[in-house]
VOLUMZA-239667 format. One record per residue (C-alpha): residue number from 1; residue in three letters; y, x, z. Coordinates in Angstrom, 1 decimal, decimal comma. Example, Ala and Ser with C-alpha at 12.3 -4.5 7.8 and 13.67 -1.06 7.14 Angstrom:
2
+------+------+--------+--------+--------+
! resi ! resn !  north !   east !     up !
+------+------+--------+--------+--------+
!    1 !  ALA !   -4,5 !   12,3 !    7,8 !
!    2 !  SER !   -1,1 !   13,7 !    7,1 !
+------+------+--------+--------+--------+
***
This chain:
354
+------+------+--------+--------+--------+
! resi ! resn !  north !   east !     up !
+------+------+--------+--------+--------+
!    1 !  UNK !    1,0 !   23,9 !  -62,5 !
!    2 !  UNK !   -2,4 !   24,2 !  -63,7 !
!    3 !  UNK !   -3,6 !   22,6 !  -60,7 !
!    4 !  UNK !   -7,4 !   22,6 !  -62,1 !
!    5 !  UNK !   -7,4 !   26,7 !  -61,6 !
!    6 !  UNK !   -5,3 !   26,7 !  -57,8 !
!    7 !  UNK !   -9,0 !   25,3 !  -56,2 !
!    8 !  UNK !   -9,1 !   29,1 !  -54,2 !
!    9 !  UNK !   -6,0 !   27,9 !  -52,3 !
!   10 !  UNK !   -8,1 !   25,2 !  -51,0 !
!   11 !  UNK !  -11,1 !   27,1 !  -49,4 !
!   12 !  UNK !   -9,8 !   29,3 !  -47,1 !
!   13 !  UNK !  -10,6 !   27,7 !  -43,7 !
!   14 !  UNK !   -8,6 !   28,8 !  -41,2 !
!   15 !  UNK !   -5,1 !   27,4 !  -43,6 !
!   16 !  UNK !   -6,5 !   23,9 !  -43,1 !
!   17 !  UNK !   -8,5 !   24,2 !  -39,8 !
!   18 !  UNK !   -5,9 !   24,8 !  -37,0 !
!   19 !  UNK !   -6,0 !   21,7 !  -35,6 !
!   20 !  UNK !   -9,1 !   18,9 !  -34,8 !
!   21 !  UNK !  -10,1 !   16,2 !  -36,7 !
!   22 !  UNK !   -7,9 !   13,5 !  -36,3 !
!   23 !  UNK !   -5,6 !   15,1 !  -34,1 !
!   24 !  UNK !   -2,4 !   14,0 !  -36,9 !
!   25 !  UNK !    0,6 !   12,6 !  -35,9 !
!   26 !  UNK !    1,0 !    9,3 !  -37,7 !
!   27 !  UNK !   -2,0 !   10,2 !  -39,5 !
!   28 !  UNK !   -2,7 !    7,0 !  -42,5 !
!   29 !  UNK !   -6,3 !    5,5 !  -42,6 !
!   30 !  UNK !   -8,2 !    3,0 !  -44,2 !
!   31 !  UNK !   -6,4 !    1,1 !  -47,0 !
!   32 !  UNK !   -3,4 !    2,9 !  -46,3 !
!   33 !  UNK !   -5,1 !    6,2 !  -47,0 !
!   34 !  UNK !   -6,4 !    4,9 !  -50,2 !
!   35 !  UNK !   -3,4 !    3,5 !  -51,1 !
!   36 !  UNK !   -1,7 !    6,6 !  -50,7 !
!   37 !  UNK !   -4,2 !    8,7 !  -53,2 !
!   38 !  UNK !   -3,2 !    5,9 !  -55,8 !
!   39 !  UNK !   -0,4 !    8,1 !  -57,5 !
!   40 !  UNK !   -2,7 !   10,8 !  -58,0 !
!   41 !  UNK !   -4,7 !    8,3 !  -60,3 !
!   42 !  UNK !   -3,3 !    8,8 !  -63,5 !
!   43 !  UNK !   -4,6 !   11,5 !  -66,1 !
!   44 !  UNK !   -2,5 !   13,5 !  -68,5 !
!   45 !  UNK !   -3,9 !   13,1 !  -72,1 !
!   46 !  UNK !   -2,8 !   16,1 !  -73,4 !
!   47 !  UNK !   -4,8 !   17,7 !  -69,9 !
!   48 !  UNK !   -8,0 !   15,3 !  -70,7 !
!   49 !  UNK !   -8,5 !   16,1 !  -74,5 !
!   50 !  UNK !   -7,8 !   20,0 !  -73,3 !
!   51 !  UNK !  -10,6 !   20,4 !  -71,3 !
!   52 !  UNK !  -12,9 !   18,2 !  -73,1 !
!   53 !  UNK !  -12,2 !   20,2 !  -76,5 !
!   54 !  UNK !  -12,3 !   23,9 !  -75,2 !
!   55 !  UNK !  -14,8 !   23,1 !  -72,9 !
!   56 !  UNK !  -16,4 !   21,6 !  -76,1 !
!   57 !  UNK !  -15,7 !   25,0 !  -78,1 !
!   58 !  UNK !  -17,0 !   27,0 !  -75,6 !
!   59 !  UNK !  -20,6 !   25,4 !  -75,5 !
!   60 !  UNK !  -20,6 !   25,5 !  -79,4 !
!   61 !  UNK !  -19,8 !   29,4 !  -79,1 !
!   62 !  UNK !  -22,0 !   30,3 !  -76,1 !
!   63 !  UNK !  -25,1 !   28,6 !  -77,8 !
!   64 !  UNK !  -24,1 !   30,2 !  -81,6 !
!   65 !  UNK !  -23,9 !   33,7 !  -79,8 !
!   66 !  UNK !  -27,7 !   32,6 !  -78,1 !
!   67 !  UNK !  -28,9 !   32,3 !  -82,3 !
!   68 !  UNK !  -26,9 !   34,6 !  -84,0 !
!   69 !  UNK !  -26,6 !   38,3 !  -81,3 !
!   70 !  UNK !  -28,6 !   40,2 !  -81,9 !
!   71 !  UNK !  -29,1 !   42,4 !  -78,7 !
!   72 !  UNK !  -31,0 !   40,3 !  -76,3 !
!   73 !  UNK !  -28,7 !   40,7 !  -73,0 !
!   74 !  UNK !  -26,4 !   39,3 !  -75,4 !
!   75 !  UNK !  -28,6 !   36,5 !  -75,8 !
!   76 !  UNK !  -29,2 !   36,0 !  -72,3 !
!   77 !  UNK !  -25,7 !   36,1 !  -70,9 !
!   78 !  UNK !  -24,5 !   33,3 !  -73,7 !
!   79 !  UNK !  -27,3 !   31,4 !  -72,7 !
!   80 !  UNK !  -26,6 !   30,9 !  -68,7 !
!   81 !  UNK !  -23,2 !   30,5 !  -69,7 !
!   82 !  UNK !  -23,9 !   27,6 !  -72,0 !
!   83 !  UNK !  -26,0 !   26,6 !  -68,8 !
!   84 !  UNK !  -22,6 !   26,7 !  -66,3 !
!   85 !  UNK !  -20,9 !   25,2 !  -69,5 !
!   86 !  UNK !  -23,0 !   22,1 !  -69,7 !
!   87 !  UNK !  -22,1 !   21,5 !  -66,0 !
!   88 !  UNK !  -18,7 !   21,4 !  -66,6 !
!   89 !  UNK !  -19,0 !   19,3 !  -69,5 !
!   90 !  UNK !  -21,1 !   17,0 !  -67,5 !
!   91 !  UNK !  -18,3 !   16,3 !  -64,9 !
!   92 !  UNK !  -16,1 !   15,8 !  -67,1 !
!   93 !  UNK !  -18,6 !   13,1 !  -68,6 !
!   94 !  UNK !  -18,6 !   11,5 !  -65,1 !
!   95 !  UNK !  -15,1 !   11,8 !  -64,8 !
!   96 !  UNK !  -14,7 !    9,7 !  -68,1 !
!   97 !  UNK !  -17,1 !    7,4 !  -67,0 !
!   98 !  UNK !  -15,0 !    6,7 !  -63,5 !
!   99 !  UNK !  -12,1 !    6,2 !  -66,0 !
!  100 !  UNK !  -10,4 !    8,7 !  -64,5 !
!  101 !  UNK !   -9,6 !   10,7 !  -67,6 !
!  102 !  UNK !   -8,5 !    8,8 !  -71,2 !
!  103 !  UNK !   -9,7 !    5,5 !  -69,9 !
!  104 !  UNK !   -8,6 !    3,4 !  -73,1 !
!  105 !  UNK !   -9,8 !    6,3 !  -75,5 !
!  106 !  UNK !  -12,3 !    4,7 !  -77,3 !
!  107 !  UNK !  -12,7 !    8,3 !  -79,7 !
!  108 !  UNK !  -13,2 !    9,4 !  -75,7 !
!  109 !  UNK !  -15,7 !    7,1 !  -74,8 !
!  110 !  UNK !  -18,1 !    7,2 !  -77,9 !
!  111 !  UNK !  -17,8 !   11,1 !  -77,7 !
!  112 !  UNK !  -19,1 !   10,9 !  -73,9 !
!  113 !  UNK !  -21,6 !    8,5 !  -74,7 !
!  114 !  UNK !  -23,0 !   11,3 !  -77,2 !
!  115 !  UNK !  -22,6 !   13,7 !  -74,7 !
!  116 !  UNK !  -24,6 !   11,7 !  -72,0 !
!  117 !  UNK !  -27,3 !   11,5 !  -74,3 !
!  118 !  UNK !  -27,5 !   15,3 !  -74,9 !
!  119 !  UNK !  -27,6 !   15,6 !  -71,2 !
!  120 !  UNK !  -30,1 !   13,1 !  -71,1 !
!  121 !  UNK !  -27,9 !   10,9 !  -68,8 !
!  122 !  UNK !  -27,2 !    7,9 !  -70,8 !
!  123 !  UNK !  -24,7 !    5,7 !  -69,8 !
!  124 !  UNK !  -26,4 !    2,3 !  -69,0 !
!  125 !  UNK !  -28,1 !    4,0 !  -66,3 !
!  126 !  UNK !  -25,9 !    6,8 !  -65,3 !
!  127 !  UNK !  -23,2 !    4,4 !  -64,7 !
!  128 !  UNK !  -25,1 !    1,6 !  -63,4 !
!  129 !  UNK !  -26,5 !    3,6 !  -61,1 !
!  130 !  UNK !  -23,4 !    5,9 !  -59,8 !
!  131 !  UNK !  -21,3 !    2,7 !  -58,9 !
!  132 !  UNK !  -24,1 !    1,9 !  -56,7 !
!  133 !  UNK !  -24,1 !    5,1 !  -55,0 !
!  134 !  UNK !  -20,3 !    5,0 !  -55,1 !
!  135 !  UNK !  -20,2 !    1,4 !  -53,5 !
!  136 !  UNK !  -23,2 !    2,1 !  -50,7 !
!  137 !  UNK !  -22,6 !    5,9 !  -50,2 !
!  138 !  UNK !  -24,2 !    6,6 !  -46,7 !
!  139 !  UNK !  -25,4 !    3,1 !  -45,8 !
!  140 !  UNK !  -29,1 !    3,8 !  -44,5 !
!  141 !  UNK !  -30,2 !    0,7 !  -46,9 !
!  142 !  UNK !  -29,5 !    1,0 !  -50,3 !
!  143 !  UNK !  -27,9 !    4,5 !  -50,4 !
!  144 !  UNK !  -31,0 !    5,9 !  -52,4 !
!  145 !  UNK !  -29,7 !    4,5 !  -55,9 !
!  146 !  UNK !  -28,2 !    7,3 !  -57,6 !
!  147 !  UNK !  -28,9 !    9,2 !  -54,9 !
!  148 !  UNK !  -31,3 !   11,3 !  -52,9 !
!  149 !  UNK !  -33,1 !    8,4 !  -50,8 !
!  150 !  UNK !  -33,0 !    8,9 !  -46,9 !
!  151 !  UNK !  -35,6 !    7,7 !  -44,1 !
!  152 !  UNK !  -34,5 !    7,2 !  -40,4 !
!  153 !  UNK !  -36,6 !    9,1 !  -38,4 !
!  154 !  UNK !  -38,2 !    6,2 !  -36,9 !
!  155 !  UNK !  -39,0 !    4,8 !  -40,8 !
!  156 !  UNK !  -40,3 !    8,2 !  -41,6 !
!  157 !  UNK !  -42,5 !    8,4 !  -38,7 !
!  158 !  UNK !  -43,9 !    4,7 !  -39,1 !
!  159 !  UNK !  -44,4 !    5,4 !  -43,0 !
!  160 !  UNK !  -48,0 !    6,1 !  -45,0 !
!  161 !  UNK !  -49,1 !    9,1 !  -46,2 !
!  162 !  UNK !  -48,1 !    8,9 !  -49,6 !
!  163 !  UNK !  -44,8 !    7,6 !  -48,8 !
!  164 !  UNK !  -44,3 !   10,5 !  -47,1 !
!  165 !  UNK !  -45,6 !   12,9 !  -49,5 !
!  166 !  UNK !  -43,3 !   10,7 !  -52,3 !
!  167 !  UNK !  -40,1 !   10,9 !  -50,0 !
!  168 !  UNK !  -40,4 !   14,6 !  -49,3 !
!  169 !  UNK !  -41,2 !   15,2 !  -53,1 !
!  170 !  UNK !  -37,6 !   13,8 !  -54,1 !
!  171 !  UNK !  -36,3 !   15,7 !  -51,5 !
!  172 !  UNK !  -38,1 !   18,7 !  -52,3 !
!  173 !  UNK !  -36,5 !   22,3 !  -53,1 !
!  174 !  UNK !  -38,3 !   22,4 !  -56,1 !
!  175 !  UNK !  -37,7 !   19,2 !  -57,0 !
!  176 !  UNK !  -34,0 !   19,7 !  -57,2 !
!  177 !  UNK !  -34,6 !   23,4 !  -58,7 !
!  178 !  UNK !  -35,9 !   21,3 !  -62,1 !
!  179 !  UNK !  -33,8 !   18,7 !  -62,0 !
!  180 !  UNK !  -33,6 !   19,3 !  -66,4 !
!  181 !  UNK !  -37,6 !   17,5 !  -65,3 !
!  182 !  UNK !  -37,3 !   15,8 !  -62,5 !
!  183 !  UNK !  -34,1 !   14,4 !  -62,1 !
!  184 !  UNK !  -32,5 !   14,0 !  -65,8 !
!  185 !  UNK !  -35,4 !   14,0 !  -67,8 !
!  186 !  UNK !  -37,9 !   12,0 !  -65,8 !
!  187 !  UNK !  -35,2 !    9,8 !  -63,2 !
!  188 !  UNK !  -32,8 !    9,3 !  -66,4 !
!  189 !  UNK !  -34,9 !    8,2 !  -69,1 !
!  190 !  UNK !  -38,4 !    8,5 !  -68,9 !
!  191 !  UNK !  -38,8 !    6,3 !  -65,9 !
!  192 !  UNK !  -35,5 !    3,3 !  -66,8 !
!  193 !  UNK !  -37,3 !    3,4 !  -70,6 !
!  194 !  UNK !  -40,4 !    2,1 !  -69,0 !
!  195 !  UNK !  -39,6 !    0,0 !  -66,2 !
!  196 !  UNK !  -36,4 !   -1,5 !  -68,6 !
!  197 !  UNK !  -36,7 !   -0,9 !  -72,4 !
!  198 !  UNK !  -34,4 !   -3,7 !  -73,2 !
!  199 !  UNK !  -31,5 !   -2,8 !  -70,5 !
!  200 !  UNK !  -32,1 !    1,0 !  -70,9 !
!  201 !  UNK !  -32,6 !    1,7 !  -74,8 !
!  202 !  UNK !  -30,0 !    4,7 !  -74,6 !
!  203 !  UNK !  -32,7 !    6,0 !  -72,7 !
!  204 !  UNK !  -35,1 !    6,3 !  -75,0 !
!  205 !  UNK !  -32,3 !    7,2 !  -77,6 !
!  206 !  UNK !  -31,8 !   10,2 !  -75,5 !
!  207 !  UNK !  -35,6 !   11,2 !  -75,0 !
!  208 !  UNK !  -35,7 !   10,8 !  -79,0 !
!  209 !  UNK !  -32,9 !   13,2 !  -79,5 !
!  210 !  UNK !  -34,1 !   15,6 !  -77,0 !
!  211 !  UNK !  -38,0 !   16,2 !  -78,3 !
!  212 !  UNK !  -36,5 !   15,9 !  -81,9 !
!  213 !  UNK !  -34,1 !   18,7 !  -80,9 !
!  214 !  UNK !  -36,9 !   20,7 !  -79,2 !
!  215 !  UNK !  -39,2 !   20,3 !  -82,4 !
!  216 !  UNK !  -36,8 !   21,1 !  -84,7 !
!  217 !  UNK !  -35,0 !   24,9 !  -83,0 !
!  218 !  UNK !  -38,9 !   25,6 !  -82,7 !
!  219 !  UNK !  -39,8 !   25,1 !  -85,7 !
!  220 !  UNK !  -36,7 !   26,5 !  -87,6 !
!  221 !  UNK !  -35,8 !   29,5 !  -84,9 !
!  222 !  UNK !  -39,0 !   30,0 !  -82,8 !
!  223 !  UNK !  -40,0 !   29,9 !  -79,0 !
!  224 !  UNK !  -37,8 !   32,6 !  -78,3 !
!  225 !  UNK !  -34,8 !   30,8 !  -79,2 !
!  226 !  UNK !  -35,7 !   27,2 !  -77,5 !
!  227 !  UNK !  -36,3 !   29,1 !  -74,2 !
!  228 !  UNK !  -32,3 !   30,7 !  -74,4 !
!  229 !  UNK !  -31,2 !   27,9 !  -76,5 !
!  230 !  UNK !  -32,7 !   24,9 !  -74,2 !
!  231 !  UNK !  -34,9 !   25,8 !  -72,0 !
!  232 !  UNK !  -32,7 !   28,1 !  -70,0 !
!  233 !  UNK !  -29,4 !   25,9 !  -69,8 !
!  234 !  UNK !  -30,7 !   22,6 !  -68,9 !
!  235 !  UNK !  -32,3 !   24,1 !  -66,6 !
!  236 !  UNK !  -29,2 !   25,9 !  -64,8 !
!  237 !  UNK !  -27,4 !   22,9 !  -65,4 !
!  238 !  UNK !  -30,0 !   20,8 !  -64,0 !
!  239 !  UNK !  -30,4 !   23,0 !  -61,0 !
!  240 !  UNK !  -27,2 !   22,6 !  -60,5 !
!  241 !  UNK !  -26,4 !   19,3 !  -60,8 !
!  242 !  UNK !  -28,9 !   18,4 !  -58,7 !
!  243 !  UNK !  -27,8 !   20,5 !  -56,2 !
!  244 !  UNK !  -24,8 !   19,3 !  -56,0 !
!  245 !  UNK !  -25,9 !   15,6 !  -56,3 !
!  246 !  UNK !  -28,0 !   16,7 !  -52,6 !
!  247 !  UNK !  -25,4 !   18,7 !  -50,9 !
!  248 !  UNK !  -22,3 !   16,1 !  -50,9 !
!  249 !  UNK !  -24,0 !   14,0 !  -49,0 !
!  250 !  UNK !  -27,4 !   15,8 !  -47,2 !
!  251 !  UNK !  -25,3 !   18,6 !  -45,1 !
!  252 !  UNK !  -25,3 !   19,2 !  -41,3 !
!  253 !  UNK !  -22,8 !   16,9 !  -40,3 !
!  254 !  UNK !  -23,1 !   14,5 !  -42,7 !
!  255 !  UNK !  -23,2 !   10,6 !  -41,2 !
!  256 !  UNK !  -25,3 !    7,3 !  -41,8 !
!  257 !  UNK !  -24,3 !    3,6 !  -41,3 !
!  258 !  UNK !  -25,6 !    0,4 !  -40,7 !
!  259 !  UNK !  -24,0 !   -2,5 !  -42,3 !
!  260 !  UNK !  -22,0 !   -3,1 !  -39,7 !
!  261 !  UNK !  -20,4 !    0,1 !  -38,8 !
!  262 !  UNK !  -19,8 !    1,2 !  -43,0 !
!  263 !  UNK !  -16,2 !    0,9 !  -44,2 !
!  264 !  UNK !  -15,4 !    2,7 !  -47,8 !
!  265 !  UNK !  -13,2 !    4,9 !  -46,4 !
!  266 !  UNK !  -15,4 !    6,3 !  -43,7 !
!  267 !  UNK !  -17,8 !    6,8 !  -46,4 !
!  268 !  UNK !  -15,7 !    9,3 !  -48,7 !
!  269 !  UNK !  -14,8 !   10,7 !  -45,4 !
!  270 !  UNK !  -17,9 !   11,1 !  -43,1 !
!  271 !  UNK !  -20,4 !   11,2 !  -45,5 !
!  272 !  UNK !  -19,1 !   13,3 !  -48,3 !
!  273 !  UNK !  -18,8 !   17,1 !  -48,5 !
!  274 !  UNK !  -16,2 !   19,2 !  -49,5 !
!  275 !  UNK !  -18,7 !   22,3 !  -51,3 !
!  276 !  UNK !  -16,0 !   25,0 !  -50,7 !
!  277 !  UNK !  -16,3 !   27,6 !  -54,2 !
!  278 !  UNK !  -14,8 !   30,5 !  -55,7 !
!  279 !  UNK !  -12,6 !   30,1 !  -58,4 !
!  280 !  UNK !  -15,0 !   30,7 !  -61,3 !
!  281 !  UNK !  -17,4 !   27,7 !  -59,8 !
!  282 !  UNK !  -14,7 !   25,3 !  -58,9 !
!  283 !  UNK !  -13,8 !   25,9 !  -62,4 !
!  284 !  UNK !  -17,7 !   25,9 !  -63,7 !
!  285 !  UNK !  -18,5 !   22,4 !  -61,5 !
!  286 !  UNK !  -15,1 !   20,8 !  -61,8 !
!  287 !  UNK !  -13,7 !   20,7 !  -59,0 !
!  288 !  UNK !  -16,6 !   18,0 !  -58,4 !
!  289 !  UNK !  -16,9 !   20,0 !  -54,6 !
!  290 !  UNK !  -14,0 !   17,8 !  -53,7 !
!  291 !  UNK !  -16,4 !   15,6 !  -53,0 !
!  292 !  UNK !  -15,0 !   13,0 !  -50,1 !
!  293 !  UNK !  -11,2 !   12,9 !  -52,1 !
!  294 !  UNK !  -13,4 !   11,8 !  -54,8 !
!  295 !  UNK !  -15,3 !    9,2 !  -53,2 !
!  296 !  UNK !  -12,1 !    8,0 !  -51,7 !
!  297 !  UNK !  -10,9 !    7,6 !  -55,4 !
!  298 !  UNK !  -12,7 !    8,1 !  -58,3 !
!  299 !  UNK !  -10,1 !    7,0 !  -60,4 !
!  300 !  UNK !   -8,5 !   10,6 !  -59,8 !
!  301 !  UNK !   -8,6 !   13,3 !  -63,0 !
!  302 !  UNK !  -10,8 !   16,3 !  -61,2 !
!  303 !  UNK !   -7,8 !   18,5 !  -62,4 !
!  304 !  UNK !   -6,0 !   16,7 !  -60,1 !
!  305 !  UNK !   -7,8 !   16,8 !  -56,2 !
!  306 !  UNK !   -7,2 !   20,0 !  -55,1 !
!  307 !  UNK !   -3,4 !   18,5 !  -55,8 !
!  308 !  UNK !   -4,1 !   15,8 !  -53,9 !
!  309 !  UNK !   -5,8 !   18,0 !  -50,7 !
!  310 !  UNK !   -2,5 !   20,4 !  -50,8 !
!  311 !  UNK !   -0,1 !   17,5 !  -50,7 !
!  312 !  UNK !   -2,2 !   14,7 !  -48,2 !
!  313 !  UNK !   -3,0 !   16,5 !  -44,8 !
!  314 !  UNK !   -5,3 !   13,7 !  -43,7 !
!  315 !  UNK !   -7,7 !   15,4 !  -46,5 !
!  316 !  UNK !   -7,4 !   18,4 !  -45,0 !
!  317 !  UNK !   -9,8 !   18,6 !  -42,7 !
!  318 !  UNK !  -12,7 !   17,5 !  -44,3 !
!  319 !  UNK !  -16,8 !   18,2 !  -43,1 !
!  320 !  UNK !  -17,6 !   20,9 !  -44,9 !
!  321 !  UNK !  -20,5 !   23,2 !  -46,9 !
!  322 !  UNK !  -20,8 !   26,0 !  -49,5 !
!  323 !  UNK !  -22,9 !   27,8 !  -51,7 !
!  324 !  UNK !  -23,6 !   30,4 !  -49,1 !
!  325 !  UNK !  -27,6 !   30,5 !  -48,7 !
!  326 !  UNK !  -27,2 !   30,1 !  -45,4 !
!  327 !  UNK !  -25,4 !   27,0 !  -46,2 !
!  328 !  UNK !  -28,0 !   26,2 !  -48,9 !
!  329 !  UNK !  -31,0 !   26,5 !  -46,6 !
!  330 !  UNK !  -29,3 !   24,4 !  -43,7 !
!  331 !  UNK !  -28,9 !   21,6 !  -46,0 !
!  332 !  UNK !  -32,7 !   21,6 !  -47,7 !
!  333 !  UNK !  -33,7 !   21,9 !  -44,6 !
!  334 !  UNK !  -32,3 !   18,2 !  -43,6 !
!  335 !  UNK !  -34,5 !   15,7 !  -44,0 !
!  336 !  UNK !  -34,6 !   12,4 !  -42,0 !
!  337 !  UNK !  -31,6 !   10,7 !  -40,0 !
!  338 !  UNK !  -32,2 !   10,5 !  -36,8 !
!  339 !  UNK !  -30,4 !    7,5 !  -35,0 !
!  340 !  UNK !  -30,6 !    8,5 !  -31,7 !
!  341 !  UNK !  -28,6 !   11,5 !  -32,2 !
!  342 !  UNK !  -26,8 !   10,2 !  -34,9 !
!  343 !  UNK !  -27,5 !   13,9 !  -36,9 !
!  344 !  UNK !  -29,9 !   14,8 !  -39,9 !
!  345 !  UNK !  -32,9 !   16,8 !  -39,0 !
!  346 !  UNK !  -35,6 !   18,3 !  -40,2 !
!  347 !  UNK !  -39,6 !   17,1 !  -40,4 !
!  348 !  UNK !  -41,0 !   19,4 !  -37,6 !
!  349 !  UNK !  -38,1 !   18,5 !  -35,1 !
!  350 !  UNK !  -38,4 !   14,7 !  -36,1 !
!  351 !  UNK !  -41,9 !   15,2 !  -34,9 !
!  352 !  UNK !  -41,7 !   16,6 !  -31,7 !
!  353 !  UNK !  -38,7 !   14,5 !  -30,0 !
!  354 !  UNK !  -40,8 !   11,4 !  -31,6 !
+------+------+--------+--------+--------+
***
C-alpha cells in the first residue's frame, strides 16, 4: 500500500472524533506509547531513493519548463509548482536528517547536504537547531530555538518596547509570508555566518551558492526568468515552510509547560498539531501535518504516519488545525501564552485581562 498517498483517509473528522480525548480503554501512554510507534521506524530503501529521485526529476522538469516554454502561463504554472516541489523536497531533507529515511546512505547524506544548501538550510544549523526544538518542544524556556519564540503574557506585558516590536516581528504575518528572507535566508545563514563563522561555514557556503546562482540566471536568462526561476519558488516554499514551522505548534489549543510539568510525550501530543490537508498537499508537504506522530518519533519515514495514525487509536484523536483561512487567521492571531488560563491569546486581549 502506498501509504504516502492514503493521507485523505486520515482527515475526515467525524471517522476519528466519536469519542473524547482519553476516553480509550487500556489506552498506552508515555514510554509505552513510544515504544509502541517503534516498529513503524524503519524506512524502505527502495521507498526512500523513490521519492527523493522523482521528486528530484520533477524539480529539474518544472524549472526546465520555467526556461525553455514559451507561453508565459506555461512559465508561471512550472514555476509555483517547482515552488510546492521544493517543499516537498525539503521534508524529505528533514526526514534524512531525523534518519528516518536511508540513515547509513552516505550517497543520501552528501546529496541532502547539497540540497540544504540550495534551500539555504545548511545542516550545521538546521540540525543543530531542530533537535533543540525537538528536545524542548513547548517548554516556555527554551522552546524559541528552531522555533517561533513565545512570551507568557505576564513577560510580554513586563517587556521593553523594542522587545516587543522584535517579538511581534518574528511572529509577524509577513514575517512568515517571506520566510525565502526572513526565515531561510536571514535566520539560516546570514545571521549563524556572523555570530559563528567557524561552527556555521555551510552557511556562508550556502549564501555563496545562492547570490552566485542569482548573478549568474540574471545575467545569462534575464530578470524575467530569476523572478519564475527563483524568485517565485523560494518564496512559495518559504511561505510555506514557515507556515507550517508556526502552525504545529502556535494553534488554539496548543499547550505550554514549565519544567516541571513537560514530559516528551505530552509534548508531541499537547503541543503539536495535526494540519489536516487534501491529498495533493499532504502529498506537496509530506505528510509533515502529522505533526505530533512525528514529534513522538522522528525516526518514522513520513510515508509511513498516516500508517501509523490508522493502526494506533491513541493517535487518533489528536488537537487539530488546517489550511482553512479561518484556521489560518485563528492561529496568526495567537500571540502570547497566557498562564492563567493556560490558552494562547492575542495582544489586545493580553492587554485588557492584564
Amino acid at each position: 500500500m502506498d501509504y504516502e498517498n492514503s493521507a485523505s483517509s486520515t482527515t475526515a473528522g467525524p471517522a476519528i472524533e466519536e469519542e473524547p480525548r482519553g476516553s480509550l480503554k487500556n489506552a498506552r501512554s508515555g514510554k509505552e506509547l513510544i515504544l509502541a510507534t517503534k516498529p513503524f521506524a524503519v524506512d524502505s530503501s527502495v521507498k526512500s531513493w523513490w521519492v527523493i529521485l522523482s521528486t528530484s526529476f520533477l524539480i529539474v522538469l518544472c524549472m526546465a519548463g520555467t526556461i525553455w516554454n514559451f507561453a508565459l502561463p506555461w512559465k508561471i504554472g512550472c514555476s509555483i509548482l517547482s515552488g510546492l516541489l521544493i517543499l516537498r523536497m525539503f521534508v524529505i531533507y528533514h526526514d534524512q536528517q531525523h534518519k528516518a529515511i536511508l540513515p547509513k546512505s552516505r550517497l543520501a547524506g552528501g546529496l541532502m547536504r547539497l540540497y540544504g544548501l540550495f534551500t539555504l538550510s545548511p545542516v550545521s544549523i538546521w540540525t543543530s537547531s531542530h533537535n533543540h526544538h525537538h528536545n524542548h518542544n513547548s517548554r516556555l524556556r527554551g522552546s524559541h530555538i528552531g522555533s517561533f519564540p513565545i512570551m507568557t503574557k505576564a513577560q510580554f506585558l513586563k517587556s521593553s518596547s523594542k522587545e516587543r516590536a522584535q517579538y511581534l516581528f518574528m511572529r509577524h504575518p509577513l514575517t512568515i509570508l517571506f520566510g525565502y528572507i526572513f526565515v531561510f535566508l536571514g535566520g539560516m545563514c546570514i545571521f549563524p555566518s556572523l555570530e559563528k563563522p567557524k561552527e556555521h561555514s555551510d552557511c556562508i557556503m550556502a549564501l555563496v551558492f545562492h547570490v552566485t546562482m542569482l548573478v549568474l540566471i540574471t545575467l545569462f536568462f534575464g530578470w524575467g526568468t530569476l523572478v519564475l526561476l527563483v524568485l517565485i519558488p523560494f518564496t512559495i516554499a518559504g511561505a510555506i515552510g514557515s507556515y507550517l514551522f508556526y502552525a504545529q505548534h502556535n494553534f488554539p489549543d496548543v499547550s505550554f509547560y514549565d519544567s516541571g510539568g513537560w514530559t516528551y510525550e505530552k509534548a508531541a501530543l499537547e503541543s503539536s498539531s495535526f494540519l489536516a490537508t487534501n491529498r495533493a498537499m499532504a502529498w506537496f508537504t509530506g505528510n509533515i501535518g502529522y505533526h505530533h506522530i512525528h514529534h513522538l518519533n522522528a525516526r518514522i519515514p513520513f510515508y509511513r504516519l498516516p500508517e501509523v495514525m490508522r493502526k494506533l487509536p491513541e493517535l487518533q484523536r489528536p488537537k487539530r488545525t488546517s489550511l482553512n483561512p479561518r484556521d489560518i487567521a485563528r492561529c496568526l492571531s495567537l500571540k502570547v501564552w497566557d498562564v492563567g488560563s493556560q490558552r494562547m491569546t492575542g495582544i489586545k486581549l493580553a492587554a485588557q485581562e492584564a
